[in-house]
N, C-alpha and C positions, 0 to 999 in steps of 0.2 A: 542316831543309831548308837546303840551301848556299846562298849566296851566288849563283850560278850559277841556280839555280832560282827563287829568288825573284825575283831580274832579269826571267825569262821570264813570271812570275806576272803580273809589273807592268804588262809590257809585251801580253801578251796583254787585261788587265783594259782598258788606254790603248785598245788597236786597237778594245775591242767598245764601248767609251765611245763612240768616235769615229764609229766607223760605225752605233750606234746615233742619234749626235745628227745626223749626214748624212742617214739615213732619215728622222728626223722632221723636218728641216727639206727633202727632197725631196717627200716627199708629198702638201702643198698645188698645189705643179710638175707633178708627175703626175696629179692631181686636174684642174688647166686644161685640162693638153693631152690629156688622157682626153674632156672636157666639151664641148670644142672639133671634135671629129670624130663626135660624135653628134647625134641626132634630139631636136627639142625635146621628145618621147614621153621618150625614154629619160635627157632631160637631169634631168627633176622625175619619173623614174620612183621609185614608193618598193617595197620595199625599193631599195635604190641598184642601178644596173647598172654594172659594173666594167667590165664584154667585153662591149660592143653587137654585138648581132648583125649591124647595119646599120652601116656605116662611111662619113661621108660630108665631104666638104670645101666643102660650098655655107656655111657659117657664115664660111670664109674668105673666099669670092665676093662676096658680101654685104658684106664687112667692108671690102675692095678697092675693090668697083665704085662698090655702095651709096652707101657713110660715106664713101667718099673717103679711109681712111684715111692712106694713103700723102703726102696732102699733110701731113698734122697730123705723120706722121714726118718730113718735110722739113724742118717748122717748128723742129719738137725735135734735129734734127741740127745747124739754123742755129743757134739758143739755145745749147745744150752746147756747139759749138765755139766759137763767140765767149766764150762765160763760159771757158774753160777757157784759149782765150790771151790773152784780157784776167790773168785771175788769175795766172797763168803771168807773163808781162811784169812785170806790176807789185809780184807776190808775190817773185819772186828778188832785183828791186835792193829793194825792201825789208826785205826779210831778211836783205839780206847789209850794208845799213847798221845794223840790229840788230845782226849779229853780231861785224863787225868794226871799228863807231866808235865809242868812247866819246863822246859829248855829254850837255850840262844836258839832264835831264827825261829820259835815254833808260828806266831802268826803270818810269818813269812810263806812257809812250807805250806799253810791251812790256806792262805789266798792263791798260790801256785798250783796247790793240787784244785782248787775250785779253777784257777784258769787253766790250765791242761782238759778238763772238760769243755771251756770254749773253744779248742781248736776244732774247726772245720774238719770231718770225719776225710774228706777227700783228700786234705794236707799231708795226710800221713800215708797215701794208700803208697808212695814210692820208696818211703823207708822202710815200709813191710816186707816191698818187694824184696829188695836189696835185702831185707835181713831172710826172705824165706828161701833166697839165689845162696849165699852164705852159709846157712846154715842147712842147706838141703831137703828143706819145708814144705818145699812151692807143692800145690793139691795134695796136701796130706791135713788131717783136722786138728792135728795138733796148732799148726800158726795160724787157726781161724780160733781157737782156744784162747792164743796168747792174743792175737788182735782184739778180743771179742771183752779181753779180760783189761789189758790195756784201755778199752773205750770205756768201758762201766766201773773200774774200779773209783776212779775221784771222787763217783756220786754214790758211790756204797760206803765209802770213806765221810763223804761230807751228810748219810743220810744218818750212818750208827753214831757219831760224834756227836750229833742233836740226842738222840734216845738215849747214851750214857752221862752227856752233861745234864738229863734229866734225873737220873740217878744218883741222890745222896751219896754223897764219900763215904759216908759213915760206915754205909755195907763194907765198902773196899777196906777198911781201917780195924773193921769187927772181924774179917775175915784173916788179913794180917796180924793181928793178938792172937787167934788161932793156930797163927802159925803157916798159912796157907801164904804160896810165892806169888807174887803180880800174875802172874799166868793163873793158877790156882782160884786166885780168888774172882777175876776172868770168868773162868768156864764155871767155877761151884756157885758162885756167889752172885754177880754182876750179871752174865749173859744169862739164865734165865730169866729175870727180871724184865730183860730186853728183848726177849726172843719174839713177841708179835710184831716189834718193828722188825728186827731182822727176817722174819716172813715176807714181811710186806715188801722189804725191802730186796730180797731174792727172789718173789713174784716179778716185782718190776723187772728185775734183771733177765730173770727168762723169757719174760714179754720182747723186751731190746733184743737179745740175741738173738730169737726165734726170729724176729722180723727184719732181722737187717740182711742188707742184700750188697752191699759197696765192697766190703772184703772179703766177703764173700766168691763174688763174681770173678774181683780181681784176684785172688789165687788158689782159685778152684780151676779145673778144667775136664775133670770127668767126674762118672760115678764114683767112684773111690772115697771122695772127700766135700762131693758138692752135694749143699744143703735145697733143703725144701724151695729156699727162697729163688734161687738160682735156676733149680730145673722149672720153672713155672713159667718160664722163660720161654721155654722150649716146643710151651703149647702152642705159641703163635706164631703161626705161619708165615712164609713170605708171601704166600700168593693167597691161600684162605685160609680163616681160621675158621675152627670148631667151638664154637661159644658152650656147648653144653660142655664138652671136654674140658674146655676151661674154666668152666664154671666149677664142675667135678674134683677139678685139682685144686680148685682153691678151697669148696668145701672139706676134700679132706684135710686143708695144711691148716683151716681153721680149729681143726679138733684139737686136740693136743693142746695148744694154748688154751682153750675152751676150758677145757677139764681140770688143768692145773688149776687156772684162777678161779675157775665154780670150786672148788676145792679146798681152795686157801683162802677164798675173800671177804671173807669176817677178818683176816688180821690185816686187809690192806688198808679201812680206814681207820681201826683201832691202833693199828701200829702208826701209821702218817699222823694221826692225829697227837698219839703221844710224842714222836719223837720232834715233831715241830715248833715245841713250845719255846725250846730253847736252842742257842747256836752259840 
């Protein structure tokens, strides 16, 4: 077999890998939104019905008018965007004093902030508490802000610190002759340069916040300040559940994430990819 041929072998073997592992990871997707526009008959029908006969959208209605869900989206839209430009903000000049000062203690502080992200997300849900009792937080979305910002900063920290140690000094130093102040040369010079990993990297983080449910749960207690994640909770019952309804709620809480990352995700491997090179 040539050389030529066998490339094709490969590449064929790649393609049906790939699109096998897409199908298996589609079909749970297809399973919701299949589950989602049927009758609670044909939701627990056994053998399964694939193509209900009956096709109906009242599990949405319900899920809308009902559950109120669209406030619990508003909540989780507030939550994700403030954790994302908190992290954001704070994650860039941190990272970019990782990457470009030398100081006492700095490989200290870079392995410390890399283990503050190993701490167990459950470790921490009793000092949240304590601080949202304290400071008079508890179901309000501001200390699902700071929880949310506290779990994902380390890795926004340790994600921009790869993407500007890929970045030549020389920008930072041509920008300083300029006349331009470490900050200056930061936002003129440096973070454009960086800015499809920091995409990618604030994808990520809206993904994390939208889906988490632990600090949520734990200092949320009503509408007011509880997220997507939390009221979906609520769809299931103690005695029966409505599988289309819940189906419905999960369909809509998938949108929003959906749309961000179809939206942005051209820079989620062009941005990982560059800023991986270096650590």
């Amino acid at each position: 077999m040539s050389g030529r041929s066998q490339s094709l072998v490969w590449r064929t073997v790649a393609w049906l890998f790939l699109l096998g592992y897409l199908l298996i990871n589609l079909i749970p997707v297809g399973w919701l939104i299949d589950t989602s526009i049927k009758t609670d008959a044909d939701a627990v029908a056994f053998p399964p019905v694939v193509f209900p006969a009956q096709l109906t959208l009242s599990a949405f209605d319900l899920a809308l008018n009902q559950f109120q869900i669209l406030a619990n989206i508003r909540n989780s839209l507030i939550i994700t965007g403030g954790t994302t430009v908190c992290c954001a903000l704070l994650g860039v000049v941190a990272a970019y004093g990782f990457s470009r000062f030398a100081f006492p203690g700095r490989q200290f502080l870079i392995v410390l902030v890399i283990a503050t992200r190993m701490v167990a997300p459950i470790a921490m849900v009793i000092p949240f508490l304590v601080l949202a009792r304290d400071l008079e937080l508890f179901n309000s979305k501001m200390i699902l802000v700071i929880a949310n910002t506290a779990l994902n900063l380390p890795f926004v920290i340790w994600m921009m610190k790869g993407f500007f140690d890929s970045i030549p000094t020389e920008l930072d130093e041509a920008a300083r002759i300029d006349g331009c102040s470490h900050l200056e040369a930061l936002w003129r010079v440096v973070l454009p340069v960086a800015l499809p990993g920091l995409a990618a990297t604030m994808i990520l983080v809206f993904v994390f916040t939208w889906n988490e449910f632990l600090f949520a749960w734990a200092l949320t207690s009503n509408l007011a300040a509880e997220p997507l994640t939390v009221a979906l909770k609520d769809f299931i019952g103690e005695q029966v559940t409505s599988w289309p309804l819940f189906s419905a709620a999960g369909v809509l809480a998938m949108i929003p994430a959906v749309v961000f990352a179809a939206i942005f995700q051209r820079y989620i491997v062009a941005g990982l990819g560059a800023g991986g090179v270096k650590g």
